[in-house]
N, C-alpha and C positions, 0 to 999 in steps of 0.2 A: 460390473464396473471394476477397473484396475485402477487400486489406488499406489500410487507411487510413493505416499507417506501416510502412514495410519497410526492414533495414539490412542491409547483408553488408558482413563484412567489413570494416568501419568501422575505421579505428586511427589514433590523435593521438598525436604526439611534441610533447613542452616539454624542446628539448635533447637530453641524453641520457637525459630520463625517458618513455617509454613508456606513456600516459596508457591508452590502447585498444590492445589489439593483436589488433586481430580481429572486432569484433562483432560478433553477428547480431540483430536484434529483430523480434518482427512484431507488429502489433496489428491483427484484423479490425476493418472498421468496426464502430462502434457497442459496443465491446467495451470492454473496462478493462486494461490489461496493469498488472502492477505491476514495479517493477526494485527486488532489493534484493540491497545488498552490503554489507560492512566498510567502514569509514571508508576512502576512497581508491582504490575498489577501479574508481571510472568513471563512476559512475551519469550523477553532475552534467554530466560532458564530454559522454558520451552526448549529455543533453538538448539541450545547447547547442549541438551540432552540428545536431540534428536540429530546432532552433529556427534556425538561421541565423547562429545567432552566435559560431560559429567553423565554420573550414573543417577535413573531414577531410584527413588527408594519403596515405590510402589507405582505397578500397571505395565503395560508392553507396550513398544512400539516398534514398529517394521520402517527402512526404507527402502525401496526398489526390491523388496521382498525381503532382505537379511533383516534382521532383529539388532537391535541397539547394543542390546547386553550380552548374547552370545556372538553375535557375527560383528564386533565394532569394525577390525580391518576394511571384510567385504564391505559395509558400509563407506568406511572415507574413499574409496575407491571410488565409489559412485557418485560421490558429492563434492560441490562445491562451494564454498562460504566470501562474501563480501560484507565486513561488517561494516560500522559509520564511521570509521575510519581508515582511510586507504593503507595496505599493511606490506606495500612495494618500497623499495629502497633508495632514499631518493639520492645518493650520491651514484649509484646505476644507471647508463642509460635505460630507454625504454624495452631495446632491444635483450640489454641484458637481464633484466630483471624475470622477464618471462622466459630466458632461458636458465635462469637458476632455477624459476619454480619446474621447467620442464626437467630439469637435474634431479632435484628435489623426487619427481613422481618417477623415477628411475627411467626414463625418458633415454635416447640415446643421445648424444649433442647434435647430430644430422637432422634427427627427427623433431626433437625440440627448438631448433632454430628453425627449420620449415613449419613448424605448427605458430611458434611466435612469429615468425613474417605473415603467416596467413591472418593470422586475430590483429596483428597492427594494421594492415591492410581496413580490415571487418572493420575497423573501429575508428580509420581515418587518423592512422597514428602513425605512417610510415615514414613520414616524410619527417616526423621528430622523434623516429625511434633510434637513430644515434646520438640523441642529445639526452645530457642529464636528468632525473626526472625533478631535480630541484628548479629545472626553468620551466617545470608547464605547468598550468593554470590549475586551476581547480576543476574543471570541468575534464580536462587531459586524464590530469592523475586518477581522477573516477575514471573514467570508460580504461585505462592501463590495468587499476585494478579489478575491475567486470573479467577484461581478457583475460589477466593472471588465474583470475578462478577458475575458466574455463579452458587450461592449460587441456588438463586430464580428459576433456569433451565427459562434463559428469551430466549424469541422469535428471541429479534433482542439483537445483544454486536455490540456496539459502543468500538471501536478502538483508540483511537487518541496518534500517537505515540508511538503505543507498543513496539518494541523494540529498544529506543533510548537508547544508554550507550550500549548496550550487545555487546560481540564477537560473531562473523560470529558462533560460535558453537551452543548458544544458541539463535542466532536469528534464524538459522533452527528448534529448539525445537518449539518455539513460530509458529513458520509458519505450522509445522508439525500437532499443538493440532489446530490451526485455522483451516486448512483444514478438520480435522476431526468434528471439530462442524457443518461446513456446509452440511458435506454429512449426517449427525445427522437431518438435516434442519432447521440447526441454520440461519440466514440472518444477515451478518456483515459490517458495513459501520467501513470503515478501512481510516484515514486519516495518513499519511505519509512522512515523510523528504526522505525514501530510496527506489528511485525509483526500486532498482530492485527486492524491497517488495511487489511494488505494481504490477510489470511486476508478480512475481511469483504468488500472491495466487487473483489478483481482476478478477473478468469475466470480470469487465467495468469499467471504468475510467471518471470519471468529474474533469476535469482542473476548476479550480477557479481561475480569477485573477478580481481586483479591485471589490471585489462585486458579480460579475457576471460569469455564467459559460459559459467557452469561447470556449469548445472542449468536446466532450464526447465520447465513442466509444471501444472497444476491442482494449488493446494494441496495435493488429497487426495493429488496423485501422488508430491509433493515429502516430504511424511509419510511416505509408505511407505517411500521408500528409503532412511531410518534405519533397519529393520528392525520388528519385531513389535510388535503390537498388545500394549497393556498393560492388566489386570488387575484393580481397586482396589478393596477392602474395607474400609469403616469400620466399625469392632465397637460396638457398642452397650453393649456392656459391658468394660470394660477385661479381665476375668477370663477370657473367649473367646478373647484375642488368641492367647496360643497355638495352642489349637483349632483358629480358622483358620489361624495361619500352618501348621499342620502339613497341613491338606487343600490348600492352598494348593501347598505343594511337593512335593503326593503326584502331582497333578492336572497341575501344569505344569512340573514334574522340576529345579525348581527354588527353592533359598531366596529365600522374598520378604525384599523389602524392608521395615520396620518404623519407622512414627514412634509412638513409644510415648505422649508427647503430645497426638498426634491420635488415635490409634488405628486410623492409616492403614493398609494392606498394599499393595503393590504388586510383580506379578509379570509375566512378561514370558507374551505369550500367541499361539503361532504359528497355534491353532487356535481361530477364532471358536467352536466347539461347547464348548470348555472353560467358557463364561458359562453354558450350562443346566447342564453335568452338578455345574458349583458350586454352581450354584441348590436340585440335588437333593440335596446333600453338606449342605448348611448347614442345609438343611429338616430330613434326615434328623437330625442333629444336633439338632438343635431349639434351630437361631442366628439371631437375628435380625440383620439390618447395615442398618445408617442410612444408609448408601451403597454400591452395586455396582454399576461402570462397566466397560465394553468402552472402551478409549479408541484411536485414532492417537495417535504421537506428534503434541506442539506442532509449529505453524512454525517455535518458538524451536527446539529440539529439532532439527527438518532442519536449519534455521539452519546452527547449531552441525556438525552432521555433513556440510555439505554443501562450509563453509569452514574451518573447524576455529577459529572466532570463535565469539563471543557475541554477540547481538542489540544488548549493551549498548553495544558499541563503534562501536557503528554514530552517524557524526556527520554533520555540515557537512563538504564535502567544498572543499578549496581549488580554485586556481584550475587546477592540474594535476593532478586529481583523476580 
């Protein structure tokens, strides 16, 4: 397998703070790695390392085959960075802005204006790439920023944060232009506060906390190892709720849980066959439910089990981060 980003071992001191103490990362080409951690816990240092811009003090890391600490140049060559803050110019048009950064990558102005009309195009921005970038929206100046980075058409884009601040509308636009760079065989290392960002578009996941990577694994894998598959019944009529809660705990040898409210149940379920023999339980009864789900736990859920956090705390990470 060719990996597109590889680290061992990685670890950053600021003083006596211990930024990284160890890390390993791997991302095949053309793949999606996500990184997530608690506020603090490395992610950002990680990036920045493995962007060139700072030095490990211990371990190697390769991107697209050049080495971090001998080859930095070949490196930025091949990469491109979007941090949580769009880093375009907003007194610029849309159009100019991506032709500075195509300046920038010594670019010719012919060929940098053809490359910036193409990605305005990509990204549904032509029609207001003569206007300032101080009048588009928040969702605009993200997908302008996305483009920006991928002036240079780089190998691997670096993620961090991309769509914090945006509505649910435009963070599917950002997820939608992600997924298409990678079937491109773009390779994206995506770090993230919004786990269900990372459920949707990473193949694999590395949990970061104090330093060190403490989980890694496919979603589905990172789920599991909170333990059992969970149970959920919505009663159709509030006067059932008993009922089921009683086959409920006859079934899986345990008291569910009850939002009286909703009319929720939720019981904990080590055995997928328990979802038919309830199906045949509530038939027999002659209960109807408005909802009955086999579930994994959430990422939020591993999250939580995985750091002993909450998804919530997850921020901007500082400069020894």
């Amino acid at each position: 397998m060719t990996f597109a980003v590889q680290a061992e071992g990685l670890v950053k001191r600021f003083g006596s703070t211990t930024a990284l103490g160890g890390v390993d990362l791997a991302a095949p080409a053309g793949s999606i790695l996500g990184v997530l951690g608690p506020n603090g816990a490395g992610k950002t240092t990680s990036v920045r390392i493995l962007a060139t811009l700072l030095r490990p003090d211990e371990g190697h890391a390769t991107v697209a085959g050049y080495d971090v600490r001998r080859q930095p140049v070949a490196v930025r060559s091949r990469i491109g960075l979007t941090g949580q803050y769009a880093s375009v110019d907003e007194e610029l048009t849309g159009s100019e802005n991506l032709l500075l950064i195509g300046r920038l990558l010594e670019m010719s102005r012919r060929n940098a204006k053809a490359r910036g009309a193409e990605l305005l195009e990509r990204f549904g921005l032509s029609e207001a790439g003569g206007r300032a970038l101080k009048t588009y929206s928040g969702g605009m100046r993200r997908r302008l920023d996305l483009a920006a980075s991928l002036m240079g058409r780089p190998e691997v884009l670096y993620l961090d944060e991309p769509t914090t601040g945006l509505d649910p509308r435009s963070r599917n636009q950002v997820w939608e232009m992600v997924r298409t760079l990678t079937d491109e065989g773009v390779t994206v290392l995506l770090t993230t506060q919004y786990l269900e960002e990372a459920d949707q578009l990473a193949d694999r996941i590395s949990v970061i906390d104090h330093g060190r990577v403490v989980a890694e694994g496919r979603a589905d894998e990172l789920k599991r190892r909170t333990g059992s598959q969970t149970l959920q019944v919505r009663s159709s009529s509030p006067s059932e709720l008993e009922t089921i809660s009683g086959i409920l705990a006859e079934l899986t040898g345990t008291e569910p849980t009850k939002n009286a409210d909703t009319g929720l149940l939720t019981a904990p379920a080590d055995d997928p066959v328990l979802m038919s023999a309830l199906v045949r339980r509530l038939d027999d009864a002659d209960i109807t439910a408005d909802e009955l789900s086999l579930r994994l736990p959430s990422l939020d859920e591993a999250f939580l089990s995985i750091t002993g956090k909450p998804a919530a705390d997850d921020a901007e990470e500082g400069t020894a981060a």
